[in-house]
LOTIFI-30389 format. One record per residue (C-alpha): y, z, x. Coordinates in pm, whole numbers, m for minus. Layout:
<site><y>Y</y><z>Z</z><x>X</x></site>
...
END
This chain:
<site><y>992</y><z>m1400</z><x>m21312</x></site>
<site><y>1229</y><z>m1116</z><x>m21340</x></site>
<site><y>1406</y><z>m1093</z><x>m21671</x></site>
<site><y>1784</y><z>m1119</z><x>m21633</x></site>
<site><y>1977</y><z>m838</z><x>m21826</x></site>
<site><y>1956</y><z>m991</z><x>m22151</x></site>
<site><y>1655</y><z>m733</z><x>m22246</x></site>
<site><y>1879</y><z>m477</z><x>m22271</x></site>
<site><y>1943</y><z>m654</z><x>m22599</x></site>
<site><y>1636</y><z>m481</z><x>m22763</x></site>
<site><y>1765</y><z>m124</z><x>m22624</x></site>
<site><y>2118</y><z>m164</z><x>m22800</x></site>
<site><y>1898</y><z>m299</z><x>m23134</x></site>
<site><y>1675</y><z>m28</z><x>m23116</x></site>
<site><y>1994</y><z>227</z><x>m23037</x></site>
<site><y>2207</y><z>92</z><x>m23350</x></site>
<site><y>1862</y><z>119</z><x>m23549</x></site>
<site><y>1883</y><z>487</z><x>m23456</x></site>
<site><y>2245</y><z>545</z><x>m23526</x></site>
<site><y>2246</y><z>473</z><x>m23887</x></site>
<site><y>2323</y><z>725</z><x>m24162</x></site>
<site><y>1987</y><z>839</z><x>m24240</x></site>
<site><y>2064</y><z>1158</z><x>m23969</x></site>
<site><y>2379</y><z>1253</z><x>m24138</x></site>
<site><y>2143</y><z>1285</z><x>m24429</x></site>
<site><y>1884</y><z>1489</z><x>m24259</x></site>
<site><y>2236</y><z>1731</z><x>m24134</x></site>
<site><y>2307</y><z>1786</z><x>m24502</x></site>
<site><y>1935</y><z>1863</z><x>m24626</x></site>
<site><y>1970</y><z>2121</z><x>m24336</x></site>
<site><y>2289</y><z>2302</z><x>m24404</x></site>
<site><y>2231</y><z>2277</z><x>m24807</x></site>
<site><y>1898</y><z>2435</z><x>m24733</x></site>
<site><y>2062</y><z>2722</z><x>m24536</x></site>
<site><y>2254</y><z>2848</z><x>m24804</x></site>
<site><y>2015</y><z>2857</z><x>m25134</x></site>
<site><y>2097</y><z>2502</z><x>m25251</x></site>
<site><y>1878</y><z>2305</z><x>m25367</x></site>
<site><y>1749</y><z>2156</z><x>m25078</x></site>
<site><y>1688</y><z>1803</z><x>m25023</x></site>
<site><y>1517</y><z>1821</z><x>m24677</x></site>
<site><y>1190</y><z>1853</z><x>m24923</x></site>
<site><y>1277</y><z>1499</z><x>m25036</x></site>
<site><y>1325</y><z>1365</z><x>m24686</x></site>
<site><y>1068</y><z>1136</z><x>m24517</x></site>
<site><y>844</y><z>1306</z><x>m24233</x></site>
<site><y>897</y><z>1085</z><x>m23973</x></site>
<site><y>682</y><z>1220</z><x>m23684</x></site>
<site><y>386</y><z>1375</z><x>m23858</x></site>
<site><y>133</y><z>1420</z><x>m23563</x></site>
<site><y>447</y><z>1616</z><x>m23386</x></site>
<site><y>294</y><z>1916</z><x>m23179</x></site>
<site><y>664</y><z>2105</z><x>m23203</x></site>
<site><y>741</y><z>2384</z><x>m23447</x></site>
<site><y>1042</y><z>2320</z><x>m23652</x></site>
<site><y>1290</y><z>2581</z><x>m23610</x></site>
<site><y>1314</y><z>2822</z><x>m23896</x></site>
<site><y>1680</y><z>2924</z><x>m23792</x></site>
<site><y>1914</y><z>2779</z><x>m24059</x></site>
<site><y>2270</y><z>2702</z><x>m24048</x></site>
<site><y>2515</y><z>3027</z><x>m23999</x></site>
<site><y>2676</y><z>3081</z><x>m24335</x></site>
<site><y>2982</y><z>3202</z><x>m24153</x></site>
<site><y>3009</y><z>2841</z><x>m24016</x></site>
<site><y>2966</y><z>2665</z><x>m24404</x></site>
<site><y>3288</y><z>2510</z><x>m24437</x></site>
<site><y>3305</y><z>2430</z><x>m24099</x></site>
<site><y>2980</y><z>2197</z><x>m24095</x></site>
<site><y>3047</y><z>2021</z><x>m24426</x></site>
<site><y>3354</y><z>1944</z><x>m24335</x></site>
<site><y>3208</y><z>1818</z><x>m23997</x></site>
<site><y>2961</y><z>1635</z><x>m24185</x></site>
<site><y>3226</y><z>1493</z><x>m24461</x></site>
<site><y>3435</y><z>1322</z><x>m24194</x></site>
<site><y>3139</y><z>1191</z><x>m24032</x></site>
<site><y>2996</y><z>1039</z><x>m24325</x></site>
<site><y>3388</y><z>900</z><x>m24451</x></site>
<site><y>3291</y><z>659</z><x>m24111</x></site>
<site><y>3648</y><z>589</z><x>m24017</x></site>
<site><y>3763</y><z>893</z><x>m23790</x></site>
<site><y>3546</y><z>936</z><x>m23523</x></site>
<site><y>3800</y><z>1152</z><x>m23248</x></site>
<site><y>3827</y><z>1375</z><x>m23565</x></site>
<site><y>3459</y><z>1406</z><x>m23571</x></site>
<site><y>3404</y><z>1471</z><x>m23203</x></site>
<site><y>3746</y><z>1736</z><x>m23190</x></site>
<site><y>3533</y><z>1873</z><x>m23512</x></site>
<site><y>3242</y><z>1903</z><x>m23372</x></site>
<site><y>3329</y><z>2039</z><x>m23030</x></site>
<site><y>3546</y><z>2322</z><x>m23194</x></site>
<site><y>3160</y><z>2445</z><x>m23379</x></site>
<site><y>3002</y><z>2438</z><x>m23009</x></site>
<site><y>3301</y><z>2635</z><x>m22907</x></site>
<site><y>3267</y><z>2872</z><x>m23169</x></site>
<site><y>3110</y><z>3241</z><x>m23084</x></site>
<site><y>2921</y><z>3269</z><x>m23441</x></site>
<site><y>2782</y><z>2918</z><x>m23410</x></site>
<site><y>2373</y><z>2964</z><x>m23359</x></site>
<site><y>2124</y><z>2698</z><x>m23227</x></site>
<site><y>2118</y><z>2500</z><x>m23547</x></site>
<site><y>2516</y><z>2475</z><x>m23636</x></site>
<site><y>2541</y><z>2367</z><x>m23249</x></site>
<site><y>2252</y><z>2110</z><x>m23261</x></site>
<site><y>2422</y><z>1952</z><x>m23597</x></site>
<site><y>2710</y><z>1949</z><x>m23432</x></site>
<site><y>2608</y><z>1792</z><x>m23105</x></site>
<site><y>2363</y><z>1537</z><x>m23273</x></site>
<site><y>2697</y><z>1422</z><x>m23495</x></site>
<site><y>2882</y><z>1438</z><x>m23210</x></site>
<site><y>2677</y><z>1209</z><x>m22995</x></site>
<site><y>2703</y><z>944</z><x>m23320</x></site>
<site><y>3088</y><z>957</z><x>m23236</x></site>
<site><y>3081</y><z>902</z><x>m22877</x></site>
<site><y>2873</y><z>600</z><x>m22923</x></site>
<site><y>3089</y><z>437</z><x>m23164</x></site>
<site><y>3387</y><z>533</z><x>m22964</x></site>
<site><y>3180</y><z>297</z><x>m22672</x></site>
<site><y>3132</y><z>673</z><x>m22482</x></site>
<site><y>2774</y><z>643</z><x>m22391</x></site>
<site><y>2795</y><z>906</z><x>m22106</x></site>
<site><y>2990</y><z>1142</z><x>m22381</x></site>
<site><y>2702</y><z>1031</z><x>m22598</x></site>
<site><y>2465</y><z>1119</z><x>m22390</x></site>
<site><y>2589</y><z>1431</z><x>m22290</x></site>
<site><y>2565</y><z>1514</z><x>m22673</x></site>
<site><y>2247</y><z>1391</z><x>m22721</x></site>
<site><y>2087</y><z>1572</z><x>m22434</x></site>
<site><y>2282</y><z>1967</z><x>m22605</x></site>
<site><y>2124</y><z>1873</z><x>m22970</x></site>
<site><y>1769</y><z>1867</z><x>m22784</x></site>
<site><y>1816</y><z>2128</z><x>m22554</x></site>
<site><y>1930</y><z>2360</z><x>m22854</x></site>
<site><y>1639</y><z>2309</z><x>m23018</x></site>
<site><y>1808</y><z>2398</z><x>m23342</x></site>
<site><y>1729</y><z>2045</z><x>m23584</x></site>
<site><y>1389</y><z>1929</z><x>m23799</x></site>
<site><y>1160</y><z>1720</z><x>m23636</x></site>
<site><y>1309</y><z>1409</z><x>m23750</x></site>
<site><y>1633</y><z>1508</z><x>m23609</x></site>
<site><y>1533</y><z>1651</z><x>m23278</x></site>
<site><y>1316</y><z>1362</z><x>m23216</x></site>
<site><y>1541</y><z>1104</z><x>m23327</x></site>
<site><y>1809</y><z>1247</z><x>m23063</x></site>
<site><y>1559</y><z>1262</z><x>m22844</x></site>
<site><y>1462</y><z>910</z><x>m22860</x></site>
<site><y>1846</y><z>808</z><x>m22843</x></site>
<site><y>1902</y><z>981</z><x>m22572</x></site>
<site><y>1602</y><z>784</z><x>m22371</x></site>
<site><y>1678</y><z>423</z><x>m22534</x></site>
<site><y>2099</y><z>498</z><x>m22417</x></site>
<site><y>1951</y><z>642</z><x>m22024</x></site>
<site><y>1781</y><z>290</z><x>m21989</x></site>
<site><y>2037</y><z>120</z><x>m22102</x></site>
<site><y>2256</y><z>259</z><x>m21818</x></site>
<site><y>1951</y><z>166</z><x>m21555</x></site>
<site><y>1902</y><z>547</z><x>m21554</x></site>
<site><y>1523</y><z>438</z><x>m21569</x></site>
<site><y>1394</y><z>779</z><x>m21392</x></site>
<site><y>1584</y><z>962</z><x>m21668</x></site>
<site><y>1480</y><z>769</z><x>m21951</x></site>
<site><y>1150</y><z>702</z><x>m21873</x></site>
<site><y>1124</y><z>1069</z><x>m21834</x></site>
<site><y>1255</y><z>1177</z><x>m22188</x></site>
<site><y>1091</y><z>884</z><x>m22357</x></site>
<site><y>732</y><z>1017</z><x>m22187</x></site>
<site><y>815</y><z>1376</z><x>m22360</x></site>
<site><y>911</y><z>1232</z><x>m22680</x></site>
<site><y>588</y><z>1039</z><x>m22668</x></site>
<site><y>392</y><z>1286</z><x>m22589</x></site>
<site><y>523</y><z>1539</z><x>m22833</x></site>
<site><y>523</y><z>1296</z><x>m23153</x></site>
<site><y>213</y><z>1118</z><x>m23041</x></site>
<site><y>431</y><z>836</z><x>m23156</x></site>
<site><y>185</y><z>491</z><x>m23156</x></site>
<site><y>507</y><z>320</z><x>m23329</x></site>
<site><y>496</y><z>m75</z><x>m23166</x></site>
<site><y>882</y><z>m16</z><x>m23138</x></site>
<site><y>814</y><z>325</z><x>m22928</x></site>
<site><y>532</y><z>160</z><x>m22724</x></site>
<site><y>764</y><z>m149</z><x>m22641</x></site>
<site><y>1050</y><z>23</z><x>m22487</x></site>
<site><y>828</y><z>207</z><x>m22242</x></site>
<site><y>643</y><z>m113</z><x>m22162</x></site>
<site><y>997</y><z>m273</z><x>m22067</x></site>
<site><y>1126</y><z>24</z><x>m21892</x></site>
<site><y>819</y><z>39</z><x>m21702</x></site>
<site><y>897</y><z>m337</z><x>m21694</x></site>
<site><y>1292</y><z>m312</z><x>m21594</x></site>
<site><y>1133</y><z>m48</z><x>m21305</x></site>
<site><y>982</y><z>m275</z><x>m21171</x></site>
<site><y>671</y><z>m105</z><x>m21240</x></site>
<site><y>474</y><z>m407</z><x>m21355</x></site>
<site><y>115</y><z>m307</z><x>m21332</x></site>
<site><y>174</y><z>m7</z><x>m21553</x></site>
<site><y>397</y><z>m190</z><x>m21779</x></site>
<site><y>151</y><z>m446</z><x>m21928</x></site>
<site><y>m120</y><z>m224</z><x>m22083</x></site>
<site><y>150</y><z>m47</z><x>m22307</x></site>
<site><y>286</y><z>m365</z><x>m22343</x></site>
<site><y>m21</y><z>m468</z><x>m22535</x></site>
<site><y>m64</y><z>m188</z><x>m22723</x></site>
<site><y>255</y><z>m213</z><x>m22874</x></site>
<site><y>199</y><z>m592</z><x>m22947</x></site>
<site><y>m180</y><z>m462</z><x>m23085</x></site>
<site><y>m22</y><z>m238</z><x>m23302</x></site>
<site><y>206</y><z>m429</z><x>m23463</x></site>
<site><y>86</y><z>m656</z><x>m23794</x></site>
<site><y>377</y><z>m894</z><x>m23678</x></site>
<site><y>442</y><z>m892</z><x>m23328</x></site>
<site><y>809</y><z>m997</z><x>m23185</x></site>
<site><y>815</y><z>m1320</z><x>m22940</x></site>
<site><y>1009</y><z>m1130</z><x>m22720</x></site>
<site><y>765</y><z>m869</z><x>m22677</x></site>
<site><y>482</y><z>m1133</z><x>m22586</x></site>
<site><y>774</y><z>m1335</z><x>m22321</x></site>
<site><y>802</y><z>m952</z><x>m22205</x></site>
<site><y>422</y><z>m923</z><x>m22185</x></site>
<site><y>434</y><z>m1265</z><x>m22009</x></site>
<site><y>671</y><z>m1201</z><x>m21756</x></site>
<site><y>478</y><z>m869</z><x>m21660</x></site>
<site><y>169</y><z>m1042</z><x>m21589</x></site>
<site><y>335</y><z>m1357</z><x>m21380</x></site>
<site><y>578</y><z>m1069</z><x>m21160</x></site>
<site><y>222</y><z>m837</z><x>m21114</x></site>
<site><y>105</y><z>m1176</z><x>m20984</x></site>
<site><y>m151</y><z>m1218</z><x>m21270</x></site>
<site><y>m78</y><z>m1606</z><x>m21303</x></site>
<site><y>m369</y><z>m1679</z><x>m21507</x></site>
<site><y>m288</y><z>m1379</z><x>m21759</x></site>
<site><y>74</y><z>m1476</z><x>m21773</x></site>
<site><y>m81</y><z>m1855</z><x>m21855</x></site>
<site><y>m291</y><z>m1760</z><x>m22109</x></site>
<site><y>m35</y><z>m1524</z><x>m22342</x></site>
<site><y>255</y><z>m1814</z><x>m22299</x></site>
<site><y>m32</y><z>m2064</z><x>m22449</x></site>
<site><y>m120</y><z>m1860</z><x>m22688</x></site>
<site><y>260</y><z>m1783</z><x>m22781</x></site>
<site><y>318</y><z>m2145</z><x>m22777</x></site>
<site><y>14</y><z>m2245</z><x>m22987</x></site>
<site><y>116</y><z>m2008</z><x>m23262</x></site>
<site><y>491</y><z>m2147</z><x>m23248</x></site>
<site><y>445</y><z>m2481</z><x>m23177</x></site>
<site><y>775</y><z>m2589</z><x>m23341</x></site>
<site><y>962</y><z>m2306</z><x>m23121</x></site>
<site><y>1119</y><z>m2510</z><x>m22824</x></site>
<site><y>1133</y><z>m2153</z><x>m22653</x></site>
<site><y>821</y><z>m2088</z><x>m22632</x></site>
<site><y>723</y><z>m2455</z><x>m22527</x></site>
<site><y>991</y><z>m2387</z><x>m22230</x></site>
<site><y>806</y><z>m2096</z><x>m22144</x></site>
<site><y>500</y><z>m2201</z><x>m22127</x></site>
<site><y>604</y><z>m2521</z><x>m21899</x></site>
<site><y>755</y><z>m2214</z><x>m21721</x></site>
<site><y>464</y><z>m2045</z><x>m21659</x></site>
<site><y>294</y><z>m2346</z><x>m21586</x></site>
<site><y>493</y><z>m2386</z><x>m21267</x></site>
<site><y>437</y><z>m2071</z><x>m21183</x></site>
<site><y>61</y><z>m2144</z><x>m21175</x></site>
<site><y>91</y><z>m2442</z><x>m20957</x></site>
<site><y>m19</y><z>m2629</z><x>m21260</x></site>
<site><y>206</y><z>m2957</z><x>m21253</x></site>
<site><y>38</y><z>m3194</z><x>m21454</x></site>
<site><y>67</y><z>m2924</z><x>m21787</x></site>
<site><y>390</y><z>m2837</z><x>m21719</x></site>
<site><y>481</y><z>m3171</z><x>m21704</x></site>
<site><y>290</y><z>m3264</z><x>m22027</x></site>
<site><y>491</y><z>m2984</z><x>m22217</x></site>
<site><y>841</y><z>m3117</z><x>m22080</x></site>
<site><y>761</y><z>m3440</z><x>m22190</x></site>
<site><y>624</y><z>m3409</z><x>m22541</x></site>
<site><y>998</y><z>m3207</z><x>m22592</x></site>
<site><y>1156</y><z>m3482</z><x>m22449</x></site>
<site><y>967</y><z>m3771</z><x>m22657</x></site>
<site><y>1091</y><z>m3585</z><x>m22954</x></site>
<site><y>1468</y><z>m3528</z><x>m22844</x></site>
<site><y>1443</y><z>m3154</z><x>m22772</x></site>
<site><y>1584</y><z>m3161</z><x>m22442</x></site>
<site><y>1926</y><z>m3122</z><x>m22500</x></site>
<site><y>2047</y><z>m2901</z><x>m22239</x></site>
<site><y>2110</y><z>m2956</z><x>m21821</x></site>
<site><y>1865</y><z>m2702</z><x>m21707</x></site>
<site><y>1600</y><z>m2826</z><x>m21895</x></site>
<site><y>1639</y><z>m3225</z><x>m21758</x></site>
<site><y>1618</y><z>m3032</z><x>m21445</x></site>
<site><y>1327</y><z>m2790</z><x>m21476</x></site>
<site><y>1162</y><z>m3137</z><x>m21590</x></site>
<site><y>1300</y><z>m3357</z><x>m21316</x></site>
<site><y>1209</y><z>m3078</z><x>m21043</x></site>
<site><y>839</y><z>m3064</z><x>m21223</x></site>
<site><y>784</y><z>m3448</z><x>m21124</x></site>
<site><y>969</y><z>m3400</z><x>m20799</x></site>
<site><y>639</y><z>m3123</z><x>m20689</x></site>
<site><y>403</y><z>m3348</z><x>m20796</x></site>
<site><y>260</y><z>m3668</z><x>m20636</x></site>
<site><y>305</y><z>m3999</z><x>m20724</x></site>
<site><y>596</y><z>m3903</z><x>m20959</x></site>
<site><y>905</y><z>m4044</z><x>m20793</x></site>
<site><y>962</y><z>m4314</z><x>m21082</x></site>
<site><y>916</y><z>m4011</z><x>m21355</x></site>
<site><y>1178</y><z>m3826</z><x>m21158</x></site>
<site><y>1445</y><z>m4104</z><x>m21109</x></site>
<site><y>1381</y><z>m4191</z><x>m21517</x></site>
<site><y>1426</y><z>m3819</z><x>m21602</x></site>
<site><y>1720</y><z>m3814</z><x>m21408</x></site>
<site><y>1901</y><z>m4170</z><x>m21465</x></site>
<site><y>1814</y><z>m4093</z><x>m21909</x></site>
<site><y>1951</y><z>m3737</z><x>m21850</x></site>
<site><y>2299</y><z>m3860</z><x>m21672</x></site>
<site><y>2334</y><z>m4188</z><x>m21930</x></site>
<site><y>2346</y><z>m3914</z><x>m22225</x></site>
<site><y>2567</y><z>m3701</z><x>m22060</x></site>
<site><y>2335</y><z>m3410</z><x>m22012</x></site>
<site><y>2264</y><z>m3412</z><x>m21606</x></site>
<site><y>2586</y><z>m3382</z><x>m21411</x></site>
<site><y>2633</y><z>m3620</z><x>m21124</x></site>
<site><y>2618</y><z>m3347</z><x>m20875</x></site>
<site><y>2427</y><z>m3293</z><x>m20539</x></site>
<site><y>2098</y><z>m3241</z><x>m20638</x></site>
<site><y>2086</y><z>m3505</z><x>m20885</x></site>
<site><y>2191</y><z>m3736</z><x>m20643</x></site>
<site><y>1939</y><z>m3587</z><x>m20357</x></site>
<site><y>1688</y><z>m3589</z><x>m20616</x></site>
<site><y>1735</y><z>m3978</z><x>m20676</x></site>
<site><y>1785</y><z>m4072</z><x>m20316</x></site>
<site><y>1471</y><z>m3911</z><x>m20228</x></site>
<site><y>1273</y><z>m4070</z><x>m20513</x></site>
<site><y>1468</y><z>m4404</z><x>m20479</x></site>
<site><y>1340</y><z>m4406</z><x>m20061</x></site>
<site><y>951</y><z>m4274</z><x>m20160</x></site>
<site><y>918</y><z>m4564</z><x>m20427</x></site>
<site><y>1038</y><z>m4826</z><x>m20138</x></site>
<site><y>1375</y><z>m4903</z><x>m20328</x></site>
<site><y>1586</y><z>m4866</z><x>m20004</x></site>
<site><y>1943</y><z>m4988</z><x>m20129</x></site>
<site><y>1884</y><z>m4705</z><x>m20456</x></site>
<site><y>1802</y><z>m4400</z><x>m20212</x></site>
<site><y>2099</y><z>m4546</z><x>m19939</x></site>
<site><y>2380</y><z>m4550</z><x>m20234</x></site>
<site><y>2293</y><z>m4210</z><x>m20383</x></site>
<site><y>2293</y><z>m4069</z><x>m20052</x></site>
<site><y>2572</y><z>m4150</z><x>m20024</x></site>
<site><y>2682</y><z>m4034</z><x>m20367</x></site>
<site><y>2503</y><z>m3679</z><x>m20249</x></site>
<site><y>2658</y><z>m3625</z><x>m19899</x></site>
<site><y>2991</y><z>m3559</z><x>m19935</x></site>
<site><y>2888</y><z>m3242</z><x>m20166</x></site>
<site><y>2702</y><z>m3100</z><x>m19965</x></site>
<site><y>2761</y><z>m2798</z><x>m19808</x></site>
<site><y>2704</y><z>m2918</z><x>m19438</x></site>
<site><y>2632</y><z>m3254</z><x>m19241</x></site>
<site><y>2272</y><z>m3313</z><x>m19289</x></site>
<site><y>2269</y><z>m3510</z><x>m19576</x></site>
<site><y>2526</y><z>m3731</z><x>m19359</x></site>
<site><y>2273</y><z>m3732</z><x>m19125</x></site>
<site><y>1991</y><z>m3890</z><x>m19322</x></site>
<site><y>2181</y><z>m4193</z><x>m19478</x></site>
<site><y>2273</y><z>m4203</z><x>m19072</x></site>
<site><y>1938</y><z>m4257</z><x>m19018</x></site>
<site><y>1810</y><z>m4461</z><x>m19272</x></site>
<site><y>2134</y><z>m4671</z><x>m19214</x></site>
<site><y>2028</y><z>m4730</z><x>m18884</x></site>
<site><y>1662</y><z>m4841</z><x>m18968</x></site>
<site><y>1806</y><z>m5085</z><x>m19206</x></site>
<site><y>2021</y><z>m5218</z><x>m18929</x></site>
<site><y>2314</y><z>m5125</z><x>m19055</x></site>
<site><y>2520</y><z>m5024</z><x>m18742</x></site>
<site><y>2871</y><z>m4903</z><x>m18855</x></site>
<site><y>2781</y><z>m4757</z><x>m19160</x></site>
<site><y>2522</y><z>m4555</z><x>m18964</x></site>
<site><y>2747</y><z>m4444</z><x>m18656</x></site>
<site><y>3018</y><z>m4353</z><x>m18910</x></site>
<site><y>2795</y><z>m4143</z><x>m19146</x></site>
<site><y>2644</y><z>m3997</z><x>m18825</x></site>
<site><y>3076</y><z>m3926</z><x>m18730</x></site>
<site><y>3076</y><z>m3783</z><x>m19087</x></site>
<site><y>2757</y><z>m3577</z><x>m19021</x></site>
<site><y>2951</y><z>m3406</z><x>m18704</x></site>
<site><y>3240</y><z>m3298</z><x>m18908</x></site>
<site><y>3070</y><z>m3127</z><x>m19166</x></site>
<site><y>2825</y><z>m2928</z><x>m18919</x></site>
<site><y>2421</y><z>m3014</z><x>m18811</x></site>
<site><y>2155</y><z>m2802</z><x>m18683</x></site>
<site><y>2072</y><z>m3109</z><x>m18427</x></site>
<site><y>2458</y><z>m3232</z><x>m18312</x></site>
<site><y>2285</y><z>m3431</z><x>m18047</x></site>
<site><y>2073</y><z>m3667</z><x>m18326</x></site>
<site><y>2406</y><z>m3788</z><x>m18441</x></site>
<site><y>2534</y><z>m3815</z><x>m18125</x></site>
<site><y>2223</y><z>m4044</z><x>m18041</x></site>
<site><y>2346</y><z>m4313</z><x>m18336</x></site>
<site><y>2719</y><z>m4293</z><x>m18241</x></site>
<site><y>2620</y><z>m4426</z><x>m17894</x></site>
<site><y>2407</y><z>m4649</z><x>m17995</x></site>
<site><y>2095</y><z>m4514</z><x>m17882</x></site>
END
């Protein structure tokens, strides 16, 4: 089950989460501190205490003062972003800048590219503030982190993964939020196997685990080929939400999956006793549940005939295949003959034709077979010769 793009949703959360103005804050406790202020960098939360990495004792260039508070001033303001950037790239230009001015300056920088939608300008930023080594921990590591969450958001998963193992393993970061986004970049690599252990260590570690991370966790386990793991996390998800009509879905889902028809089809239909089934694909995933099970032809055709009286299931070709084929297992002839013919002409070629042809035929129905069997020819067979057989008469 390979999740669509949609996860990239907790990547942009996770990026805006990072972007906020708690690292304009940590530039000002720097420069303030770099010029016998009182500094408020003592005040400032430690954010990665178990980090192996020795801050940086070089302090802003005094020659540079005016320069960075300015910098800093328009950043904070929130409204002129190309004058930040222009700002910012005229310190990194600068001769008497040192590794600190330039790391301010790219880490502010790289705030301004992304809310000027310029990830790769972003990046680019991001990846000069950690390579000049010149901000505190919290800082450095928050670029750091940006600059992994905003590579995986571009697919750059090699890249990503890469900086988001180093900030890991410099941090020792056990943070469920940190722990996630390797799990679904391991996840989005395709890397399944390794995905799910730090999967569930990030769900472990959290007091209140997300229901996306355990759908993550569950589509890990059910694309490693895990079935009965995937099973058992969507039933527990779906036991502790019993009320969410997502996780029931998913666990129908997963269900399938697992070649388990009968529960699937016992999860669809306790939604659909109590009006939850409200949308097309969902009449279908239930319809198509029936339709892989024995013995279910008259669940299918009343899925299907409740779905299209409310206005929900579109009278298109695999309704109406759906119903023909259910209509001809359950002996109702006449029902399967008129929704084949309700389903042929939209199809894509002449072998629905060439069924009703058939079954026209045993039913002794002469012309209408030989001119379905006609219609079969026009729209292109696998077997020409079959309808050939019927238009003769043979």
């Amino acid at each position: 089950m390979k999740l669509p793009n949609r996860n990239k949703a907790l990547l942009s959360l996770l990026v805006a989460a990072a972007l906020g103005g708690a690292v304009a804050a940590d530039a000002i406790a720097q420069t303030d501190s770099g010029h016998g202020r009182s500094s408020r960098s003592a005040k400032a939360e430690v954010m990665f205490p178990n980090a192996t990495r020795q801050e940086p004792k070089e302090k802003s260039s005094p020659k540079l003062s005016s320069k960075l508070q300015k910098l800093i001033d328009t950043f904070n303001k929130g409204e002129d972003f190309p004058g930040v950037r222009a700002q910012a790239d005229e310190i990194l230009a600068n001769p008497a800048a040192n590794n600190a001015d330039k790391s301010l300056a790219s880490q502010l920088a790289a705030q301004a590219a992304y809310n000027l939608d310029d990830t790769a300008g972003a990046k680019k930023y991001l990846q000069q503030a950690v390579d000049f080594n010149g901000l505190d921990n919290n800082g450095h590591y928050q670029s750091m982190l940006m600059l992994a969450q905003l590579q995986l958001q571009d697919n750059q998963y090699t890249e990503g993964l890469a900086t988001l193992d180093k900030y890991l393993a410099e941090t020792k970061s056990q943070k469920p939020e940190d722990l996630i986004l390797k799990g679904q970049a391991l996840y989005q690599s395709e890397r399944y196997q390794e995905a799910i252990p730090v999967l569930k260590a990030g769900i472990a570690a959290s007091p209140e685990p997300k229901d996306s991370w355990n759908q993550l966790l569950m589509a890990a386990y059910a694309e490693a080929g895990q079935s009965g793991e995937a099973v058992a996390a969507a039933e527990a998800l779906a036991a502790k939400s019993p009320n969410d009509k997502k996780a029931q879905l998913n666990l129908a889902s997963m269900y399938m999956q697992a070649d388990q028809m009968a529960k699937a089809a016992a999860v669809m239909d306790k939604l659909r006793a109590s009006g939850q089934l409200t949308d097309e694909r969902e009449y279908k995933q239930l319809y198509s549940i029936y339709a892989n099970t024995e013995n279910k032809e008259k669940d299918v055709i009343a899925v299907i005939n409740e779905g299209m009286s409310k206005g929900i299931l579109k009278p298109d070709y695999q309704t109406y295949l759906a119903l023909a084929q259910s209509y001809y297992y359950t002996d109702n002839i006449p029902g399967a003959i008129d929704n084949w013919k309700k389903a042929a002409p939209l199809s894509k070629d002449g072998e629905t034709y060439l069924n009703l042809a058939k079954v026209l035929k045993n039913e002794g129905r002469t012309a209408e077979a030989k001119e379905a069997a006609q219609q079969a020819l026009a729209k292109g067979v696998k077997k020409p010769e079959d309808a050939k057989k019927i238009i003769n008469g043979k």
